[in-house]
Backbone as numpy.savetxt, mean C-alpha at the origin, in Angstrom:
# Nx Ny Nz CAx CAy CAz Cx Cy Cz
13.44 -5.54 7.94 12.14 -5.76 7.34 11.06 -4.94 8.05
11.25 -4.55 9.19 10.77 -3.90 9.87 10.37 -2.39 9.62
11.38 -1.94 9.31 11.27 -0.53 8.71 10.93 -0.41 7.16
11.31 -1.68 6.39 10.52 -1.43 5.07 9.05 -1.68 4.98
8.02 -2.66 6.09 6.73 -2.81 5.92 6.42 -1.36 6.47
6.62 -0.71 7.25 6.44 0.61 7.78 6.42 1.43 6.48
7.45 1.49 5.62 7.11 2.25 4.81 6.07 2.10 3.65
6.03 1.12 3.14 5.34 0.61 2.22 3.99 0.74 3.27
4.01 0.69 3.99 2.39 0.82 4.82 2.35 2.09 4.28
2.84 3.18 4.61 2.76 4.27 4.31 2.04 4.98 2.83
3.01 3.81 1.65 2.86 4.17 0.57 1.30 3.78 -0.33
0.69 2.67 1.09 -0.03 2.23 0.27 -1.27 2.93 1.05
-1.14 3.46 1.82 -2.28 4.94 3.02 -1.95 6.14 2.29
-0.81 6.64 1.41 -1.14 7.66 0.65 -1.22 7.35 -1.03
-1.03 6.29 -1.29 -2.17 5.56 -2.91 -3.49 5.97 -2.41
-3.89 5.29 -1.44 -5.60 5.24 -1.01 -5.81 6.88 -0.85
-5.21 7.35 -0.02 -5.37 9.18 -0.47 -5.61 9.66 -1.71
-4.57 9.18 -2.22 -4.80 10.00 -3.92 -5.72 9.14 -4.70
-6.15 7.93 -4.55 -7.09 7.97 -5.22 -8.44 8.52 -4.77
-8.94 8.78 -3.54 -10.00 9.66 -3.39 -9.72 11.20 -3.97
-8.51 11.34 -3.57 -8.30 12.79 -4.51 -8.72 12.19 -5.85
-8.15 11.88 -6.37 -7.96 11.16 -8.02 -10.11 11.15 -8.28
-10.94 10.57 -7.33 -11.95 10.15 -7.69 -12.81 12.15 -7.61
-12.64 12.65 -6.82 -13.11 14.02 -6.68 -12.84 14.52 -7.97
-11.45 14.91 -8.55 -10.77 15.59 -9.23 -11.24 14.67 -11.14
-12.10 14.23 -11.08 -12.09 12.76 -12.23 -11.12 12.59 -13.15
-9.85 12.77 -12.32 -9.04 12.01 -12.97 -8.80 10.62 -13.54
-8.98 9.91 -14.52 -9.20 8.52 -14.79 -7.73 8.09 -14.63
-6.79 8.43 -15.41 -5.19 7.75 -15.30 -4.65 8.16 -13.65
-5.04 8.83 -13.28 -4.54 8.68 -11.80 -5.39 8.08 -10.71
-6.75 7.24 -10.99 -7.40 6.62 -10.52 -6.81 5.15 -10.55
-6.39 5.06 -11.93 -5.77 3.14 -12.07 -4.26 3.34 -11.80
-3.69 4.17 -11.60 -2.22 4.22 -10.94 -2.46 3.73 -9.94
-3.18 5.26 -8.65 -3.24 4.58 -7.68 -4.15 3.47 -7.11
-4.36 3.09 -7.75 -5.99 2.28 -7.39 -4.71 0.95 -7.43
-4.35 0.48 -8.30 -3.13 0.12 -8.74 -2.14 -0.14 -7.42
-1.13 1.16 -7.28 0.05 1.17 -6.19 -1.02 0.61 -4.93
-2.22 1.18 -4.53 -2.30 0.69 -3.52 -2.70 -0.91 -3.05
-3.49 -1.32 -4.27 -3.54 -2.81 -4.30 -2.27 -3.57 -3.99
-1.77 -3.41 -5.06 -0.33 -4.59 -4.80 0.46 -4.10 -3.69
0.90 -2.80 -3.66 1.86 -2.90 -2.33 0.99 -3.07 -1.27
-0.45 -2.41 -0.98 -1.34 -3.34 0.38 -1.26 -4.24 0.48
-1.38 -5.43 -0.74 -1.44 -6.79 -0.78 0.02 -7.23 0.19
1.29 -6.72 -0.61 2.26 -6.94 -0.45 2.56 -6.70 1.51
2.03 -5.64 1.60 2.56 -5.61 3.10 1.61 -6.65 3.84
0.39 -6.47 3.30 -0.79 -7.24 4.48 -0.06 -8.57 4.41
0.17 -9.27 3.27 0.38 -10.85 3.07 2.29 -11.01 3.56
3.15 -9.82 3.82 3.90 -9.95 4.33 3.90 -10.10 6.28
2.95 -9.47 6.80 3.05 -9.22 8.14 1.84 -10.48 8.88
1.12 -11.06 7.51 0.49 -12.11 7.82 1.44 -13.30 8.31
2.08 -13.55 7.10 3.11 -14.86 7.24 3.89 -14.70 7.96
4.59 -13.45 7.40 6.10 -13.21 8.76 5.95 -12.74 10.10
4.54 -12.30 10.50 4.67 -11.93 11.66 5.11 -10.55 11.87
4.39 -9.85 12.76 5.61 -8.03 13.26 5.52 -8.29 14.53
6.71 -7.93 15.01 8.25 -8.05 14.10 8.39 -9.43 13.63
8.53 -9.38 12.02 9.14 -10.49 11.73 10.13 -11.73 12.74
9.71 -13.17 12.64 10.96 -13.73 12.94 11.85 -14.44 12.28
12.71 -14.81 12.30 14.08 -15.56 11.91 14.03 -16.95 12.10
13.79 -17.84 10.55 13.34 -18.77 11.53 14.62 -19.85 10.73
């Protein structure tokens, strides 16, 4: 679990990239993609490393 919040951290620091690209460039459909990917998988990691803890434990 360890190495998948790592990535998904990742994925959701280059959503937030492309949508500032996305907002320069006025792209509208690649604004609610990533605007989008980065919400839920941020959500997803923040509310994962909240509850479970890093490093996760085994309980």
């Amino acid at each position: 679990m360890n190495l998948l919040m790592v990535i998904f951290g990742l994925i959701a620091i280059f959503a937030a990239i492309g949508t500032v690209q996305a907002f320069k460039e006025r792209n509208i459909l690649s604004i609610i993609f990533n605007l989008a990917a980065f919400v839920v998988i941020g959500a997803f990691v923040v509310l994962t490393i909240v509850f479970q803890g890093y490093p996760p434990t085994l309980h």
